[in-house]
C-alpha positions in Angstrom: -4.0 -20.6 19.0 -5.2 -24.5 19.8 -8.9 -24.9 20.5 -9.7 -27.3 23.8 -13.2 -29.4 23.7 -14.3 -28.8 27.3 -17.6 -30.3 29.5 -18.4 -28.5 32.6 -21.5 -26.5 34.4 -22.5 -23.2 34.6 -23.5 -20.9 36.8 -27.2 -22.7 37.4 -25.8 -26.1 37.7 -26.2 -27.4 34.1 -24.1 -29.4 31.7 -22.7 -27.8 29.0 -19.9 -28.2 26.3 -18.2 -26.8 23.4 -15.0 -25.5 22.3 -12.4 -22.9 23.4 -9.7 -20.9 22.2 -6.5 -20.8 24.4 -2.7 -21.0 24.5 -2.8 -24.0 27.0 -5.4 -26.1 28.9 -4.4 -23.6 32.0 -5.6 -20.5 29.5 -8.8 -22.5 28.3 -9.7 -23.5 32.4 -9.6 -19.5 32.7 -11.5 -18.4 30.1 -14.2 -20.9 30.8 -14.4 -19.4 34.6 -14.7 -16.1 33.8 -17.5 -16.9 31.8 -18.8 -18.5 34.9 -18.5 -22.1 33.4 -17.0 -24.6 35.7 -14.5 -27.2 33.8 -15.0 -31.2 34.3 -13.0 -32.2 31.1 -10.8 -30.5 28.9 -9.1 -32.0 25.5 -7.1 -30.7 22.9 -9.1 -30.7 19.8 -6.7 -32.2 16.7 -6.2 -29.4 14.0 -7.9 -30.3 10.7 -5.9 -31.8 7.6 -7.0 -30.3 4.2 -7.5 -33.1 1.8 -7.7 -30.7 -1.1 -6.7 -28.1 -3.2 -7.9 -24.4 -2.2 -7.4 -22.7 -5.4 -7.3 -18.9 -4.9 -6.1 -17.5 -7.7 -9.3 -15.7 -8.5 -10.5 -14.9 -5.5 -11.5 -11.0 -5.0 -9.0 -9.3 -2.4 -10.5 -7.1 0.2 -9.9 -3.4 -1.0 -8.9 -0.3 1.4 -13.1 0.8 0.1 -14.0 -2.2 1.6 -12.3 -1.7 4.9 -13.6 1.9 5.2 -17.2 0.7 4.3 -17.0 -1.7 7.0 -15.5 0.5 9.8 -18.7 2.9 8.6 -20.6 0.0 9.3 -19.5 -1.1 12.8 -19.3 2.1 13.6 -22.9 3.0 13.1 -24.0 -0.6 14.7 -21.9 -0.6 17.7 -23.2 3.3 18.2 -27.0 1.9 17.8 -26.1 -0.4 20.5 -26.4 -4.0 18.6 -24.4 -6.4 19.9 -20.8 -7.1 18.5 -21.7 -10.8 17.2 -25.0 -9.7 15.9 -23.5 -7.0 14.1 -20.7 -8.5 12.9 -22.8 -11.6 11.6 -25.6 -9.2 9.6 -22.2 -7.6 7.9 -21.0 -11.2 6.6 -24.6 -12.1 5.0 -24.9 -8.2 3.7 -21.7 -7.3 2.0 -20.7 -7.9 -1.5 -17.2 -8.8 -0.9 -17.0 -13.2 -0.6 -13.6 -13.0 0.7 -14.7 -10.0 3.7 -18.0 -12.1 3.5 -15.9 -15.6 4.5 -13.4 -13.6 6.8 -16.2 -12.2 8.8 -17.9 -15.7 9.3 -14.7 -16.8 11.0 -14.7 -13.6 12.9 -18.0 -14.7 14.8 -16.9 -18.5 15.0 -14.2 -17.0 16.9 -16.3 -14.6 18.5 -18.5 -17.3 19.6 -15.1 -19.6 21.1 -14.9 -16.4 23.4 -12.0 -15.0 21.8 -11.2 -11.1 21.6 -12.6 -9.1 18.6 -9.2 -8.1 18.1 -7.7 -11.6 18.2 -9.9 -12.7 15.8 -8.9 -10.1 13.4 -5.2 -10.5 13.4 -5.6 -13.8 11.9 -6.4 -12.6 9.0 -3.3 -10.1 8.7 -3.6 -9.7 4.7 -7.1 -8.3 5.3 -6.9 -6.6 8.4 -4.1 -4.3 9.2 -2.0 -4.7 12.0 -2.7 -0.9 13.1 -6.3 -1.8 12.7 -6.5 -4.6 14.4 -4.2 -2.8 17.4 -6.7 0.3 17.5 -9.7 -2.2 17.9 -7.7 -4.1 20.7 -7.6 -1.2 22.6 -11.1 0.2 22.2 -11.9 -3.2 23.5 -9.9 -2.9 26.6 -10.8 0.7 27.4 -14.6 0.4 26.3 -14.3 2.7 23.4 -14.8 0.7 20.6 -17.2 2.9 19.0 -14.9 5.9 19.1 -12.3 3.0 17.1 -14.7 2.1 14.7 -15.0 6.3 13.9 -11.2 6.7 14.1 -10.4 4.1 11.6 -13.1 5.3 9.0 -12.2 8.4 9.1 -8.4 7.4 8.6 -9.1 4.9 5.8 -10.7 7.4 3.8 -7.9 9.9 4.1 -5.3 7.3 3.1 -7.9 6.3 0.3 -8.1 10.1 -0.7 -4.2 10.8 -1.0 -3.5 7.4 -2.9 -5.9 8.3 -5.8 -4.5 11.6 -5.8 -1.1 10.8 -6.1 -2.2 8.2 -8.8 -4.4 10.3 -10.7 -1.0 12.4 -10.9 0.9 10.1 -12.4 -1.1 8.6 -15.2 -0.6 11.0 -17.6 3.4 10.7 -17.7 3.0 6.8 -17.5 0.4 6.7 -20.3 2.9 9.2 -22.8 5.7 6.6 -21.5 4.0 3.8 -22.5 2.9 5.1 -25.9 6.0 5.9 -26.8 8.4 2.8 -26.2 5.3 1.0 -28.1 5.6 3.7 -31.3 9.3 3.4 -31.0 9.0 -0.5 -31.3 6.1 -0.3 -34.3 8.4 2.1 -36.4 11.4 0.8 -36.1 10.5 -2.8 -36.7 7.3 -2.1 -39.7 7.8 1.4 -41.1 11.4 2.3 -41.1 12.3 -1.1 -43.3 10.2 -0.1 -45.9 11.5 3.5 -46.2 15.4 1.9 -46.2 14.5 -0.8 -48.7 13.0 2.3 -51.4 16.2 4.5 -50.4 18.4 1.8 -51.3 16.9 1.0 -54.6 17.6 4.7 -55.6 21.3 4.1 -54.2 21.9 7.4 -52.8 23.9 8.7 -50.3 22.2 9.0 -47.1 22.1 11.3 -44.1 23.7 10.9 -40.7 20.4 10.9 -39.0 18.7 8.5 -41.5 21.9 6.4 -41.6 21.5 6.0 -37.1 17.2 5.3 -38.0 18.1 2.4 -40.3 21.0 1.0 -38.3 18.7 1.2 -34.9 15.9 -0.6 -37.2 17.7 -2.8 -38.2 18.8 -3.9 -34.5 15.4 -3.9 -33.4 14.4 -6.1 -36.6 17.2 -8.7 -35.8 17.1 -8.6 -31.8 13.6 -8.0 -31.1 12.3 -11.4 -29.6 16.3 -11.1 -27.4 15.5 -7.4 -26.6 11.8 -8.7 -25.4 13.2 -11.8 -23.3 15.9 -9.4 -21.5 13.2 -7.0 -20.5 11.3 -9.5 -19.3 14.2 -11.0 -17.1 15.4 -8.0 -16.1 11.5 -7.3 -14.5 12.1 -10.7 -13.3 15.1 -10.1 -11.5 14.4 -6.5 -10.1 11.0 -7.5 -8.7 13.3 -10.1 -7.0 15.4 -7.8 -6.1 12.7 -5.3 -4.6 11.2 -8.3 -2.1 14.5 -8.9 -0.6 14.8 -6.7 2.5 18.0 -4.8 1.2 16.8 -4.2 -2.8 13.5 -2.7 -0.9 15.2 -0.5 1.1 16.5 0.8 -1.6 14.2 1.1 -4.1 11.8 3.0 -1.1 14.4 4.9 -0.8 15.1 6.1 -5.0 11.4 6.3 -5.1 11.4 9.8 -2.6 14.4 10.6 -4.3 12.8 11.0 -8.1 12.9 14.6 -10.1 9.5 15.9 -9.5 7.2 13.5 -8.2 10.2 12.6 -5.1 9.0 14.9 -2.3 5.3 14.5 -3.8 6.3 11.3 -2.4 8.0 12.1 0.3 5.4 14.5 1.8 2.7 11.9 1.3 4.5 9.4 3.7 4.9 12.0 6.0 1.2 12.6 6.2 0.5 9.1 6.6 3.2 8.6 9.2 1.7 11.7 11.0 -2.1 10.6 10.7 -1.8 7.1 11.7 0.7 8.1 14.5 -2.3 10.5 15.7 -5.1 8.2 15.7 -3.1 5.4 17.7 -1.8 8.1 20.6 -5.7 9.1 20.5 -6.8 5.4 21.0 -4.3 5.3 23.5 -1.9 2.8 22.4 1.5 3.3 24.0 3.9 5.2 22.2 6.8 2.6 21.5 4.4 0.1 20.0 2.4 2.7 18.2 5.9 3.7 16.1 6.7 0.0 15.7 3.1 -0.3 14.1 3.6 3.0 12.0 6.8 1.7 10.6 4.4 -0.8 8.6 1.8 1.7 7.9 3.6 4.0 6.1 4.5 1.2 3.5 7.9 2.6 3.0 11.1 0.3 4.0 13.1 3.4 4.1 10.7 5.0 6.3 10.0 2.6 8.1 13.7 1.9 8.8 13.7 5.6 10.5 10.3 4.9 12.6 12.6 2.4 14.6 15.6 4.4 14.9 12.8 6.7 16.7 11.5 4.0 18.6 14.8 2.7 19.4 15.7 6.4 20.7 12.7 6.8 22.7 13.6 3.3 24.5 16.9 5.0 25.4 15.0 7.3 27.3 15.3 10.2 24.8 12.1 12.5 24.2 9.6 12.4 21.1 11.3 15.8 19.7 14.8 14.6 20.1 14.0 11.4 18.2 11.9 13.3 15.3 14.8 16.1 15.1 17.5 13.2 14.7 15.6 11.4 11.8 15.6 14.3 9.3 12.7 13.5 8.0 10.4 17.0 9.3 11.1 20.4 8.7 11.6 23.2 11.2 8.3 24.1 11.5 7.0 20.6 11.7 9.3 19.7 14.7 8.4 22.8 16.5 4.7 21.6 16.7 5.7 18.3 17.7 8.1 19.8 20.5 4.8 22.0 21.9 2.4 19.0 21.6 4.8 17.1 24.0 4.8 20.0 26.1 1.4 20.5 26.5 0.5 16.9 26.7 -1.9 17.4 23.1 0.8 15.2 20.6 -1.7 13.5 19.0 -3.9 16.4 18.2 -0.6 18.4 16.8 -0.1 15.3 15.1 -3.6 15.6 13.3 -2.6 19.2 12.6 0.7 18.2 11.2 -1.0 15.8 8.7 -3.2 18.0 7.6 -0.1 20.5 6.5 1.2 18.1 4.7 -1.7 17.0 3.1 -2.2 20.7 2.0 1.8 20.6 0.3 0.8 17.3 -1.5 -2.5 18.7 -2.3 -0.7 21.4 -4.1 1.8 19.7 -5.6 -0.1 17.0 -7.4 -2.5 20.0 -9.3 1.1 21.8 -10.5 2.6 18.5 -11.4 0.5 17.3 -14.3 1.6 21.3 -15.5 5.3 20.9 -14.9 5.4 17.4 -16.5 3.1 18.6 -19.8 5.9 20.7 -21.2 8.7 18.3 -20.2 7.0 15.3 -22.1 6.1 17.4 -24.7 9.6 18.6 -25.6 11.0 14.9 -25.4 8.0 13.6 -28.2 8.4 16.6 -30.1 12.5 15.6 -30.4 11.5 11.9 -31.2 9.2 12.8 -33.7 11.4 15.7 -35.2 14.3 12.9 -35.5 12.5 10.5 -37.0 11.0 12.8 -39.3 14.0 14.4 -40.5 15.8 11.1 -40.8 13.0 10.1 -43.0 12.0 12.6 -44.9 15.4 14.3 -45.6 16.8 11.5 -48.1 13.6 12.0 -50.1 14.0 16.0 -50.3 17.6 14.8 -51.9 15.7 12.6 -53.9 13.6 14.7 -55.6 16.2 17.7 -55.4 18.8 15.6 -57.9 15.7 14.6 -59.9 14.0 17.9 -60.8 18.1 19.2 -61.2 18.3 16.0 -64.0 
């Protein structure tokens, strides 16, 4: 929003002026009276030109540990009783973080223009969430914004929890993958050459599986830098493909539908989808908008795509358990507890019960994965090496068979 420069007097008579935040001149005239300031003069302030250029390519990002270290933070402050600009302002000199440290500083500039806590939080959208920012709106409006603060901590470091779980998970298969495209490329490009050049000194006839090492040397020796420049434009091209709204649809979608880590996924969405639905019924946002806004929190297009066929639903007039039992997503005993929570009136706190069930399933999935995948990549090294091996070694068991025979 524009600011306005204004000149008026205040509630003891005296001149004063400064700067306002507002969609119009109308807005600003408002604002400035409920703050008891009678308006003379109000202009339009122009916006500024930047003359330069803002290079940002190293600057630190604001991490989900930062978030949940300043939701502590305002949390503990706004429970002490210090005042929301004060508080706010000791944060921006205090923490470590220059980006948080530079958002912040605008934060109490807008703060100071009278603008909403909120409001000056969602214009920073790639540092504050839009379900946190719409959690602190209404704590403002209902004069909980302690109870917010607590909320949003407490669901930060749940979120932070289950993602470091779920990565810690998947490291191990990654890190095997990795290593073994890499010794596939280093073999077949400097150690199976010199093995085909010695065999074909001793002119001999070679086996099938030695015959299929050279020939796939061979390619990689000739196609390499082509084979390199193809992967790298077919990264190109999917990560394209990905950001488009279709390709990441999609790909959500094959990501919960992967042997053995797929409902890992899957039930880790859930949980996030049931936690952050929780906490925004509990800060009492209305239920339409608090689906719309779990749509993006669950960071799944796929997902998300079903979140508004529920909202959509609900907007028809259908119930919360109707809507859930027509997006497949929940199992039996999952919709059941939903369908009592509406009864009762106590959805949010089902919610939070739901949440934690899930969390339980992914809990136990992730310390079984890493000993279901051990065996699997195991085997598949164990039948690489074994290949190679053979086709290596085999043609020099000839070898020295023919010669001890001479």
């Amino acid at each position: 929003m524009p600011d306005f420069r204004y000149r008026g007097r205040d509630s003891s008579g005296q001149l004063t002026s400064g700067t306002v935040e507002a969609a119009n001149e109308g807005a600003a005239a408002d604002n400035l009276l409920r703050r008891g300031v009678t308006p003379l003069d109000i202009s339009l302030v122009p916006a500024a030109t930047s003359t330069g250029i803002e290079f940002k390519l190293f600057q630190p990002k604001v991490t989900s540990d930062d978030l949940i270290v300043f939701t502590r933070q305002m949390y503990a402050l706004t429970k002490a009783g210090i005042p929301l600009l004060r508080a706010i302002e000791g944060l921006a000199e205090n923490t470590s973080n220059k980006k948080l440290s530079v958002v912040l500083h605008d934060v109490v500039e807008s703060l100071e223009r009278g603008r909403q806590l909120s409001a000056a939080m969602a214009a920073h959208p790639r540092v504050f969430p839009r379900l946190l920012v719409s959690i602190v709106h209404v704590g403002e409006n209902t004069g909980q914004l302690e109870q917010a603060f607590e909320q949003l901590s407490e669901y930060l470091a749940r979120e932070q929890e289950t993602a470091k779980q779920v990565k810690t998970a998947l490291r191990y298969p990654m890190f095997i993958s990795v290593a073994l495209v890499a010794a596939m490329f280093i073999l077949n490009i400097f150690v199976i050459p010199t093995f085909a050049s010695m065999f074909k000194r001793f002119d001999v006839e070679l086996p099938l599986a030695t015959r299929l090492l050279i020939g796939t040397s061979d390619f990689f020796v000739a196609w390499w830098p082509a084979m390199l420049l193809a992967g790298a434009a077919a990264f190109i091209m999917t990560r394209r493909y990905v950001r488009s709204d279709s390709g990441r649809v999609r790909w959500d979608y094959f990501k919960i539908q992967l042997p053995l880590v797929g409902d890992i996924v899957l039930r880790s969405l859930l949980s996030r989808f049931s936690r952050s639905f929780a906490v925004m019924l509990r800060a009492g946002v209305p239920l339409t908008q608090a689906l719309s806004l779990v749509a993006e929190a669950v960071d799944n297009s796929w997902m998300g795509k079903r979140i508004n066929d529920m909202r959509r639903s609900i907007e028809r007039g259908e119930s919360l358990t109707r809507a859930t039992r027509a997006s497949q997503l929940f199992t039996p005993l999952v919709l059941q507890m939903i369908a009592v929570g509406e009864e009762t009136g106590r959805v949010d706190e089902l919610l939070h019960e739901v949440a934690d069930y899930y969390e339980r399933e992914v809990d136990y999935d992730l310390k079984s994965l890493t000993a279901r995948i051990e065996p699997i990549m195991l085997i598949i090294v164990a039948v690489v090496i074994a290949v190679m091996a053979l086709g290596i070694f085999m043609p020099m068991w000839d070898m020295m068979s023919a010669y001890q025979g001479g």
